[in-house]
C-alpha positions in Angstrom: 46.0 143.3 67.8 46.9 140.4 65.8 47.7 136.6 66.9 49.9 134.5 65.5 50.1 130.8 65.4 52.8 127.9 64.9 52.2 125.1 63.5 51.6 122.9 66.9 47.9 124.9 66.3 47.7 123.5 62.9 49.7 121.5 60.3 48.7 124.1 57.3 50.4 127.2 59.1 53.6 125.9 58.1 52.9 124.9 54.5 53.5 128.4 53.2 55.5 130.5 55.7 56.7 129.9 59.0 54.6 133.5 60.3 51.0 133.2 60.0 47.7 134.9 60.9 44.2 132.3 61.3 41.1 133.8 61.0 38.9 131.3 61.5 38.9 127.5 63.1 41.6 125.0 61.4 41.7 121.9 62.3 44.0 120.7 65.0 47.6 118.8 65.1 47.4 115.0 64.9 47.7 113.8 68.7 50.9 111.8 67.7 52.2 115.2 66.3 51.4 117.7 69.1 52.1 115.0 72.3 54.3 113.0 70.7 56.8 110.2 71.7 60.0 110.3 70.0 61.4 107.1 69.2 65.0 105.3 68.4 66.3 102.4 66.9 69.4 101.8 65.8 72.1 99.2 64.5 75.5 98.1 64.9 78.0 97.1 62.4 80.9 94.6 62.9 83.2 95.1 60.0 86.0 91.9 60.5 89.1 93.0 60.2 90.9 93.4 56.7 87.2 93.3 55.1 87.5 95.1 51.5 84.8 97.6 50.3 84.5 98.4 46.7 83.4 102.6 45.8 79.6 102.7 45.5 79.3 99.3 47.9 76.2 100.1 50.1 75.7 99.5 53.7 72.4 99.0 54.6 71.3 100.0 58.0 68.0 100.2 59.1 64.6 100.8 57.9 62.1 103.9 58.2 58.6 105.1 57.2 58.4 107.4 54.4 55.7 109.3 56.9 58.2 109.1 60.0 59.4 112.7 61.1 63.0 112.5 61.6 64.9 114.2 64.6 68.6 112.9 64.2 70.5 110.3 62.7 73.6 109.9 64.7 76.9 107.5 63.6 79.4 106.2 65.6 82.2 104.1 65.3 85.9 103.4 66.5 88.7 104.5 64.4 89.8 101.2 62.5 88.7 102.2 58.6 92.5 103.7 58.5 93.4 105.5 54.9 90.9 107.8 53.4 87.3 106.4 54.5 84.6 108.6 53.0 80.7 107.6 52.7 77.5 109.1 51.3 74.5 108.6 54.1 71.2 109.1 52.2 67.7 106.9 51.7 67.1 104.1 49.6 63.6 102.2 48.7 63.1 99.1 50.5 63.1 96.7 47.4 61.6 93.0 48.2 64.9 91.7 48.9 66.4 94.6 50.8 67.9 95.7 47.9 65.7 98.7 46.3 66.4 101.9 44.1 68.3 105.3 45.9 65.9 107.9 46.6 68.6 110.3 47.5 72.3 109.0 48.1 73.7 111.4 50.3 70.7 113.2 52.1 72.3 113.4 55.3 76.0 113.2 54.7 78.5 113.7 51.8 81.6 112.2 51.2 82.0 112.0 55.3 85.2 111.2 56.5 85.0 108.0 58.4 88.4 106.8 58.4 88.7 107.9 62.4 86.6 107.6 65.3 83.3 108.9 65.0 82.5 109.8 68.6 78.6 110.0 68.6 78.0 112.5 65.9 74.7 113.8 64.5 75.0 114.0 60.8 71.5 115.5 60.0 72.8 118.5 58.4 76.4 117.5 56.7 74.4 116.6 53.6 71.1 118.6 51.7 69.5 119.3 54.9 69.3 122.6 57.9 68.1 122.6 61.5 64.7 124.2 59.9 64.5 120.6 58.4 64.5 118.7 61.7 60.9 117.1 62.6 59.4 116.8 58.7 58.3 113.4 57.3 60.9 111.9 55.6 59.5 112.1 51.8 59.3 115.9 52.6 63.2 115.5 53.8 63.5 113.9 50.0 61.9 116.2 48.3 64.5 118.6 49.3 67.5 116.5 47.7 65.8 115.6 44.6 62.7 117.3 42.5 60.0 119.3 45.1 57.0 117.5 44.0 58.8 113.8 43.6 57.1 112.4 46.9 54.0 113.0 48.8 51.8 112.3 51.3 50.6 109.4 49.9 54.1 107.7 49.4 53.9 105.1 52.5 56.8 103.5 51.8 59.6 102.1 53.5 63.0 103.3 53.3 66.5 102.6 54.5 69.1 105.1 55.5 72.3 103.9 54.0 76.0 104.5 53.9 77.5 104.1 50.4 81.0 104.3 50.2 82.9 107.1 47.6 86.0 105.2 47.0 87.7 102.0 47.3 88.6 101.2 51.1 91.4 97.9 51.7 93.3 98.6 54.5 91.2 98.4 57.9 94.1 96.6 59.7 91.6 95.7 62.3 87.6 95.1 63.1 85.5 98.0 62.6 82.5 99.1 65.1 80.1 101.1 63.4 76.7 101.9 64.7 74.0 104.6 63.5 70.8 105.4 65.4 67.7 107.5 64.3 65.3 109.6 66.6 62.2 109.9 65.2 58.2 110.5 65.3 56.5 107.6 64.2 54.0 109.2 61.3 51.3 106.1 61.5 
């Protein structure tokens, strides 16, 4: 008879398959990991009405761990953008004025059409990432959009999910609500 264990037992189980034998002691799941709290936060947009955006002008929207374990990044928003309205939602480095490098423009959504209303949608896989990817830290998430090895466990960075616009949008004839929220396991 064999036993086989996920990776609640253990976080190496998972490193190389998803289907795995132990034969002897690992070590056990972090507590924050294996009983863990998932937590939100979120931010809301106020776009005044007849507000011009450039293509490639970033929104910046909030801020996450590079160790976090992402669950879901949901958008919202009413239907104001009018005309074609497409964004890239991906991670950025902080930077020390809230301005830092991309780490991967569209991680979580490409070229999404925003130009109607957005009721509530979860926009974890419309970009580089599957279901499978749901719960990893987010430099693993990265490594999947860009070079396997670029990030590690190390990394400790923060990082902020933003929406970059793919073309020029001028005609919002009206105010814009936008609002994004993440659900996530703190990784410190």
């Amino acid at each position: 008879m064999a036993i086989f264990y996920s990776d609640h037992y253990s976080p190496l189980v998972g490193e190389t398959n998803h289907f795995t034998t132990i034969n002897s002691i690992q070590p056990a799941v972090n507590v924050g990991f294996k009983h863990s709290r998932v937590r939100r936060t979120s931010c809301l947009l106020s776009v005044p009405s007849g507000q011009d955006l450039g293509s490639a002008d970033q929104i910046r929207l909030f801020d996450l761990s590079s160790n976090d374990r992402l669950i879901e990044i949901r958008t919202s928003m009413d239907g104001n953008w009018g005309g074609t309205s497409t964004f890239d939602l991906g991670l950025y480095t902080k930077g020390t004025a809230d301005d830092g490098a991309v780490v991967d423009i569209n991680l979580f959504g490409r070229a999404s059409d925003w130009q109607n209303a957005i009721a509530r949608t979860d926009d974890f896989t419309t970009g580089a990432l599957d279901t499978w990817d749901r719960g990893k830290a987010l430099w693993e998430l990265a490594n999947i959009g860009v070079a396997a090895t670029t990030y590690g466990t190390t990394t400790n960075a923060i990082w902020t999910v933003v929406a970059t616009t793919t073309q020029d949008i001028s005609d919002n004839s009206s105010a814009v609500e936008f609002m994004a929220e993440a659900f996530y396991v703190a990784g410190d």
